[in-house]
C-alpha positions as CSV (number, residue, x, y, z in Angstrom):
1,X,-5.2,4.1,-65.2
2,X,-2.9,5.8,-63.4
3,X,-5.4,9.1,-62.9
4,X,-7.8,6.8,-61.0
5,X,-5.5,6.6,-57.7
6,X,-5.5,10.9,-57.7
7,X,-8.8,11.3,-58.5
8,X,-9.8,8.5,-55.1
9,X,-7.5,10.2,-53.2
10,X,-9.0,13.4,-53.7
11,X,-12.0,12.3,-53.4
12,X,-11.1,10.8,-50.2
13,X,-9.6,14.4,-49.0
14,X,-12.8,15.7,-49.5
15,X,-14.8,13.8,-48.3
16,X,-12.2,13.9,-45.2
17,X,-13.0,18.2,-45.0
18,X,-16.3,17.9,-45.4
19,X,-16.9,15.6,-42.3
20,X,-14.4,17.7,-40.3
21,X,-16.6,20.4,-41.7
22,X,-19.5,19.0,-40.2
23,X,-18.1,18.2,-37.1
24,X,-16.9,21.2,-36.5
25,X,-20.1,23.1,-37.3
26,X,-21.7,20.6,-34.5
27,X,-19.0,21.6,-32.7
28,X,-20.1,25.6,-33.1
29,X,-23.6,24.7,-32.8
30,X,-23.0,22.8,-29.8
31,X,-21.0,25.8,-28.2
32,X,-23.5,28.0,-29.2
33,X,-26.4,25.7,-27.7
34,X,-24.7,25.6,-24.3
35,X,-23.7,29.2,-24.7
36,X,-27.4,30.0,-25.1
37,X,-28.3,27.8,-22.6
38,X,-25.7,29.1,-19.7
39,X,-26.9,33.2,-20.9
40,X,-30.2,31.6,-20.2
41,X,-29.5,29.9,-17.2
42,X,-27.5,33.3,-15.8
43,X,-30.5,35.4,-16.6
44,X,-33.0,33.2,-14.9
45,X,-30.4,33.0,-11.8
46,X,-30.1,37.5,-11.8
47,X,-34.1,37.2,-12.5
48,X,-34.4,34.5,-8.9
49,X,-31.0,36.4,-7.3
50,X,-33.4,39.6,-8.3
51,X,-36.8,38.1,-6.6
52,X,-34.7,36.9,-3.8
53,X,-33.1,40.2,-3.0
54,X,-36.6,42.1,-3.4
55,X,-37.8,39.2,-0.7
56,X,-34.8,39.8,1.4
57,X,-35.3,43.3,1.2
58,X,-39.1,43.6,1.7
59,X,-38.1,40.8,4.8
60,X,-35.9,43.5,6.5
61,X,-38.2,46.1,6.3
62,X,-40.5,44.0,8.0
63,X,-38.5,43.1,10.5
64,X,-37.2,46.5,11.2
65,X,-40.9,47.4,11.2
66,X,-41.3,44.9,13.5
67,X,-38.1,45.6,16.1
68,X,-39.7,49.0,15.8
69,X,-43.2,48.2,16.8
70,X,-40.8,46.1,19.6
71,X,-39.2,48.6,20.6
72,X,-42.4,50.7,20.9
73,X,-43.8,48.1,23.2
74,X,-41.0,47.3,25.2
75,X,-41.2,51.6,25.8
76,X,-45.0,51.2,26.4
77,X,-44.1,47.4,28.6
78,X,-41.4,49.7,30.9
79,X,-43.5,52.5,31.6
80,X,-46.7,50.2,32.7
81,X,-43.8,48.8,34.6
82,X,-42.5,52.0,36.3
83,X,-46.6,52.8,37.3
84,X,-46.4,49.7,38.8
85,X,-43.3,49.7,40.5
86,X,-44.7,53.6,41.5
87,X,-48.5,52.1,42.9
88,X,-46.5,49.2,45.1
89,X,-43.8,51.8,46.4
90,X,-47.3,53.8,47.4
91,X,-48.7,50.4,48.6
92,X,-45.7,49.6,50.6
93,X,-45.7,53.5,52.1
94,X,-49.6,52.9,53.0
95,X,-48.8,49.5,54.3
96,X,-46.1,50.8,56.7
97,X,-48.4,53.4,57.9
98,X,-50.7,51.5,58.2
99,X,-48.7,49.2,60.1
100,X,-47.8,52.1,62.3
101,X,-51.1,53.0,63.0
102,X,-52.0,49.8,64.0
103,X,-49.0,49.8,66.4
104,X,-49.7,52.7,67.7
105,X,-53.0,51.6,68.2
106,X,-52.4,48.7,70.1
107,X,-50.0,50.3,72.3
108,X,-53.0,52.7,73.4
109,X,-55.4,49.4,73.5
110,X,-52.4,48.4,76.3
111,X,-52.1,51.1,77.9
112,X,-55.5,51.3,78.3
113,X,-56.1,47.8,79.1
114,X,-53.7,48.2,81.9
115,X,-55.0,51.5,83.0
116,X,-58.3,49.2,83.5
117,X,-56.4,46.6,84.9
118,X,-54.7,48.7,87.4
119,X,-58.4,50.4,88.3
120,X,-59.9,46.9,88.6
121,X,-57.6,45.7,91.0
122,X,-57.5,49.0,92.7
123,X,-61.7,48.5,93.4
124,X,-60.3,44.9,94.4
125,X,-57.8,46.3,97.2
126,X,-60.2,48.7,98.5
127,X,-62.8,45.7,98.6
128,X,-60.4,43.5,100.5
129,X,-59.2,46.4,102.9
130,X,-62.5,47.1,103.5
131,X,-63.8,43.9,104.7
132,X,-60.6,42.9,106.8
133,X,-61.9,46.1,108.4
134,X,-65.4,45.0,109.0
135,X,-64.3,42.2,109.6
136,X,-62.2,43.0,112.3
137,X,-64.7,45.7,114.0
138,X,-67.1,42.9,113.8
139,X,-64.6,41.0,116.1
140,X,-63.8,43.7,118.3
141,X,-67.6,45.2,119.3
142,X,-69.2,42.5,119.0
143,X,-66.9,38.8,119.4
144,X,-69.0,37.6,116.0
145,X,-66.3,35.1,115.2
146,X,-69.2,33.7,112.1
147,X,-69.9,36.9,110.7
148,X,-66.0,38.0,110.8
149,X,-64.7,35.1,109.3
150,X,-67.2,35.3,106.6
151,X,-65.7,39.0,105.7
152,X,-62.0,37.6,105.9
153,X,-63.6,34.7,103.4
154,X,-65.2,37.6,101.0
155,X,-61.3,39.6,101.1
156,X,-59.6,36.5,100.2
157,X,-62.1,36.2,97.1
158,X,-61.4,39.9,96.2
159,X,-57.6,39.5,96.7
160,X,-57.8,36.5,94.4
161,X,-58.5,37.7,91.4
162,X,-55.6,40.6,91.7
163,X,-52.8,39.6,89.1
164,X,-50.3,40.7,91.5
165,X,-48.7,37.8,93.4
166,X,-47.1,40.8,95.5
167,X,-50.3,40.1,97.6
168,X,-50.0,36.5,98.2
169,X,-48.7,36.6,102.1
170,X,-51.5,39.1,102.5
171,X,-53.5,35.9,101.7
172,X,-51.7,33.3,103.4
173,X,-52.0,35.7,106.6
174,X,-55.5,36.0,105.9
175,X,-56.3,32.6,106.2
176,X,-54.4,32.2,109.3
177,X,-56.9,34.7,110.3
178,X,-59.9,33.6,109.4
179,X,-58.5,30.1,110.6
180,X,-58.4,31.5,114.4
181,X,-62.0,32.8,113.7
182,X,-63.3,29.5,112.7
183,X,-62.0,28.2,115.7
184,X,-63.2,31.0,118.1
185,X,-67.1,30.3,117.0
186,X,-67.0,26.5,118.0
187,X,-70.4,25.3,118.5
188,X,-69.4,24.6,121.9
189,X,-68.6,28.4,122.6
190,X,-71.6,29.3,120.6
191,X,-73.6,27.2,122.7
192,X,-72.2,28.0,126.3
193,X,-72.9,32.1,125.1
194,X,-76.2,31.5,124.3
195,X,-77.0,29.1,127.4
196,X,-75.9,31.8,129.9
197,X,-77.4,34.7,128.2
198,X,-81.0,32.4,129.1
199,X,-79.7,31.8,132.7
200,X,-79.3,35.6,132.9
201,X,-83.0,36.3,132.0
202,X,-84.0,33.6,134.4
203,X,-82.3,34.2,136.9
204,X,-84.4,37.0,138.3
205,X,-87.4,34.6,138.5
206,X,-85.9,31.8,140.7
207,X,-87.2,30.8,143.6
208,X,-85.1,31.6,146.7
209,X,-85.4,28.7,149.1
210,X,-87.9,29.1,151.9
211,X,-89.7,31.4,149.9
212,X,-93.1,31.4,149.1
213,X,-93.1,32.8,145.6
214,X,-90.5,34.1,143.4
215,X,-91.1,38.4,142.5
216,X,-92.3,39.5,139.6
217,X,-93.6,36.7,138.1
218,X,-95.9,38.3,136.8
219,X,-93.6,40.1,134.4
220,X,-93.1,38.2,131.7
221,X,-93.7,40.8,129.0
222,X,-91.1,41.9,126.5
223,X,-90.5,45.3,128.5
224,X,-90.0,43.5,131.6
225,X,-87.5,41.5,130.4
226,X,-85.8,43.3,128.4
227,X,-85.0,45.7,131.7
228,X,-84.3,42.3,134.0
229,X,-81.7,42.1,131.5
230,X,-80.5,45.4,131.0
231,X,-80.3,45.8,135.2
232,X,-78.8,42.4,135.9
233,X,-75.4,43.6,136.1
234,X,-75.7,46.2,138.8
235,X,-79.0,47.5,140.1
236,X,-78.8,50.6,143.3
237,X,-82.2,51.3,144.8
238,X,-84.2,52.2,148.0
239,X,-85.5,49.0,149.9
240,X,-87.9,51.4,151.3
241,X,-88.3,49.4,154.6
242,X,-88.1,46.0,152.9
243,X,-88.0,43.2,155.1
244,X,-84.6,41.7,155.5
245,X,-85.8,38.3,153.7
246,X,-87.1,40.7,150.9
247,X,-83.7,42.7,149.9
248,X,-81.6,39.1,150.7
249,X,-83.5,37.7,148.1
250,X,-82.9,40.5,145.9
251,X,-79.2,40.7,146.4
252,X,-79.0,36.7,146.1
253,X,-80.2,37.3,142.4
254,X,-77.9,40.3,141.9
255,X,-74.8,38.0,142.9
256,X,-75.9,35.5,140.6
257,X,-76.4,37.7,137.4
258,X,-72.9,38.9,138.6
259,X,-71.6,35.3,138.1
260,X,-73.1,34.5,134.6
261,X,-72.0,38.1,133.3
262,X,-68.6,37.0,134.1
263,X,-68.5,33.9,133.1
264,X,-69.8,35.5,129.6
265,X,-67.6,38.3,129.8
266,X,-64.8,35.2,131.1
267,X,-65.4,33.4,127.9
268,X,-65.6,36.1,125.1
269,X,-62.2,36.9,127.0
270,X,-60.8,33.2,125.8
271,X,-60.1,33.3,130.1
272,X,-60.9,29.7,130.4
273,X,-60.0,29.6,134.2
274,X,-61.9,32.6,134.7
275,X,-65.1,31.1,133.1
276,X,-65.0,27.9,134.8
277,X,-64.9,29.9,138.4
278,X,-67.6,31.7,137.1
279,X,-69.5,29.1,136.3
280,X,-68.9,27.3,139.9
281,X,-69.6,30.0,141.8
282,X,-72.8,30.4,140.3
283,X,-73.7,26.6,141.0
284,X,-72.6,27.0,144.2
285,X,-74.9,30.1,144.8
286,X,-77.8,28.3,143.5
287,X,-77.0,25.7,145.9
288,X,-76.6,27.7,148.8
289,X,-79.3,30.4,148.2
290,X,-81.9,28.9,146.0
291,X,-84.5,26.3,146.3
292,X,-82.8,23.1,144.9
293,X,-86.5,21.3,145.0
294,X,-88.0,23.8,141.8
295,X,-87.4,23.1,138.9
296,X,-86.1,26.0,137.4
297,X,-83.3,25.8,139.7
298,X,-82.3,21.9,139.3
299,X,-82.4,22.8,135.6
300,X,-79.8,25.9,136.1
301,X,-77.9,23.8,137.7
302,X,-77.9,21.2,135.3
303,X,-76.9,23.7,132.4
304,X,-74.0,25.2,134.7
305,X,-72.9,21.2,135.4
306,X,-72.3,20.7,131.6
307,X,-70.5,23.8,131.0
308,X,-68.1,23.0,133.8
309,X,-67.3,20.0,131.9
310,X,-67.3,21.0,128.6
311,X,-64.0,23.1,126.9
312,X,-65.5,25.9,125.4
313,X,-62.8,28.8,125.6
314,X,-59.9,28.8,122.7
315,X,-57.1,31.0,122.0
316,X,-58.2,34.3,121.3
317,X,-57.7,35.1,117.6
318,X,-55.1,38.0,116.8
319,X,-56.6,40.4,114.4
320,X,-55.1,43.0,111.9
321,X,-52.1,41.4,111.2
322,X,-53.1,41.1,107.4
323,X,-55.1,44.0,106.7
324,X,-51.5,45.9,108.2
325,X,-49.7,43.6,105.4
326,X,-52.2,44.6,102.8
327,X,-51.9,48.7,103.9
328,X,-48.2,48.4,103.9
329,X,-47.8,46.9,100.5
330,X,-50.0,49.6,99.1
331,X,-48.6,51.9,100.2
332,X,-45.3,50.7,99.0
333,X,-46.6,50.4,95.2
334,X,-48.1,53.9,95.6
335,X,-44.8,55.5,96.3
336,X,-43.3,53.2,93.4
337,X,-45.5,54.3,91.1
338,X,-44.5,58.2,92.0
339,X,-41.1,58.1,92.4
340,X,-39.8,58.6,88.9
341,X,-37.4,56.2,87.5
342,X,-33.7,57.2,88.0
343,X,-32.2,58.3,84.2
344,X,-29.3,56.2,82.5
345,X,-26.6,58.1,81.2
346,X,-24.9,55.8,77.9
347,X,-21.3,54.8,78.7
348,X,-19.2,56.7,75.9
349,X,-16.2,54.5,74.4
C-alpha cells in the first residue's frame, strides 16, 4: 500500500516532463515557424528592395536621359535664340537706316518744297511789280484811272497768296493806291472827259452868228474829223485873201477848241479852278461869238452849264509809293539771302 503513493507520484512527474516536453517542442516549432516566416518575409523584402532598386535605377537613367535630351534642347532653344536676337539686331540696323533714309529724304522733299516755294512767290513778286508798273504808266500816259486801278486790284491778288507777311504794308499801300484811283475815275469826271472831247469835234461846225452857213459841213467823214480833231489845238495857215468875216470866224473856233482843250487838260490835271475857267470862258465865247438861236450852240451851252455846276476834279492820286515799298523790300531779302550768316564760336569753360 505504501508503493501506490511512489508509483502516483511518478507517474505524476511524468506525465509533468512529458507535457513540458510538448510545450516546449511547440515552443521550437513555433520559433522555427516564425523563424521561417521572418527568412521569408526578409527575402521577399531584398527580392521588392531588389525590384525597387532596378526601378530606381532604370528611373535615373531615364531621367538623366532625359536632362540630357534637356540639355540638348535647351543648346538647340539658345542658339534659335541667338539667330533671333542676330535677325532683330539686323532688323533694328535696317530699321534705323531706313529711318535715316527716310529723314534724309524728307529733308530734300523740304528743301525742295521750299526751293518751289521760294520760286512761286518769286513769279508772284515779279507779277505784282509788274502790274503796279502798268499800272502806274497806264496813269501817267494815259489818266486811265479804271484800267490802273484794275492792275493795282490784279498786284494785290498776286501779293496775296505770298506766305511772307514781310509784304503786308506793300498791300495796305496798295490799296491806298488803288483807293485814289477809284476816286480819280468818278463817273462825274468820266463823264465831263468824254462831254468835252464831243464839244471839241463840234466845235469846228458851229454856226458863227450872222453867218450864213457854218464851213465844212460837208465834212463829216471819218478823215475829216479825225483832222478837225487833230488841228483843234493850234492850226497856222495862209488866209489867202480871206475876207475879214471868213478868218474871224476861223479864229473864233480856234479860241474855242483852245478853251475845251484846257479845260480837259484842267481836269486830268485835278486843277479844279482851272477847269471851271475853262469851261466859262468857253460859254462865254459861244455867247459872244456864236449864234445863240442854232441849236448846236444852245446845246453847247447847255453841256458847258452843267459842268460848271457839277464837281468833277478830285485829288490827284500819288503813284509809286508801293511798287517803291515792294522794290525796296526785295531788294532787302535778296542781299539777306547772300550775305552769309556770321559763325558762332562755342564759349569754352
Amino acid at each position: 500500500m505504501a508503493d501506490e503513493p511512489v508509483q502516483t507520484n511518478r507517474r505524476g512527474r511524468s506525465n509533468a516532463a512529458a507535457a513540458l516536453a510538448c510545450l516546449l517542442a511547440l515552443l521550437a516549432l513555433i520559433i522555427a515557424g516564425w523563424a521561417a516566416w521572418q527568412q521569408r518575409w526578409l527575402r521577399h523584402n531584398s527580392i521588392d528592395n531588389s525590384a525597387r532598386t532596378v526601378n530606381l535605377e532604370e528611373r535615373v537613367v531615364a531621367a538623366e536621359r532625359e536632362v540630357a535630351a534637356a540639355r540638348v534642347q535647351q543648346q538647340g532653344v539658345q542658339r534659335q535664340l541667338e539667330d533671333v536676337q542676330g535677325e532683330l539686331r539686323a532688323a533694328r540696323d535696317a530699321r534705323d537706316g531706313l529711318d535715316q533714309r527716310m529723314r534724309n529724304l524728307e529733308t530734300a522733299i523740304g528743301q525742295i518744297s521750299s526751293q518751289q516755294l521760294q520760286g512761286r512767290e518769286a513769279l508772284l513778286l515779279d507779277d505784282a511789280e509788274f502790274l503796279l508798273r502798268a499800272g502806274r504808266q497806264r496813269w501817267d500816259l494815259f489818266n486811265d484811272a479804271d484800267a490802273a486801278a484794275r492792275a493795282y486790284t490784279l498786284a494785290d491778288d498776286a501779293l496775296a497768296q505770298v506766305s511772307d507777311q514781310v509784304y503786308a504794308p506793300v498791300r495796305s499801300a496798295i490799296a491806298a493806291e488803288r483807293a485814289a484811283l477809284v476816286a480819280a475815275s468818278s463817273p462825274a469826271r468820266v463823264h465831263a472827259l468824254d462831254t468835252l472831247a464831243a464839244l471839241r469835234q463840234q466845235a469846228s461846225g458851229l454856226p458863227i452868228a450872222g453867218s450864213a452857213a457854218a464851213p465844212h459841213a460837208s465834212e463829216n467823214g471819218v478823215l475829216a474829223r479825225t483832222w478837225r480833231a487833230l488841228s483843234g489845238v493850234l492850226r497856222v495857215e495862209r488866209d489867202k485873201g480871206a475876207s475879214p468875216a471868213a478868218a474871224d470866224a476861223r479864229i473864233a473856233r480856234e479860241l474855242l477848241a483852245l478853251d475845251l482843250a484846257q479845260a480837259q487838260a484842267s481836269l486830268l490835271a485835278f486843277d479844279e479852278t482851272g477847269f471851271r475857267d475853262a469851261v466859262h470862258g468857253a460859254d462865254a465865247l459861244l455867247a459872244a461869238r456864236f449864234d445863240t438861236d442854232a441849236a448846236g450852240v444852245r446845246t453847247a451851252r447847255s453841256h458847258l452849264q452843267a459842268l460848271s455846276v457839277v464837281r468833277t476834279a478830285t485829288v490827284a492820286p500819288q503813284l509809286g509809293g508801293a511798287l517803291a515799298q515792294l522794290r525796296a523790300l526785295r531788294a532787302s531779302h535778296a542781299m539777306q539771302a547772300i550775305t552769309p550768316a556770321p559763325a558762332t564760336s562755342a564759349v569754352q569753360p
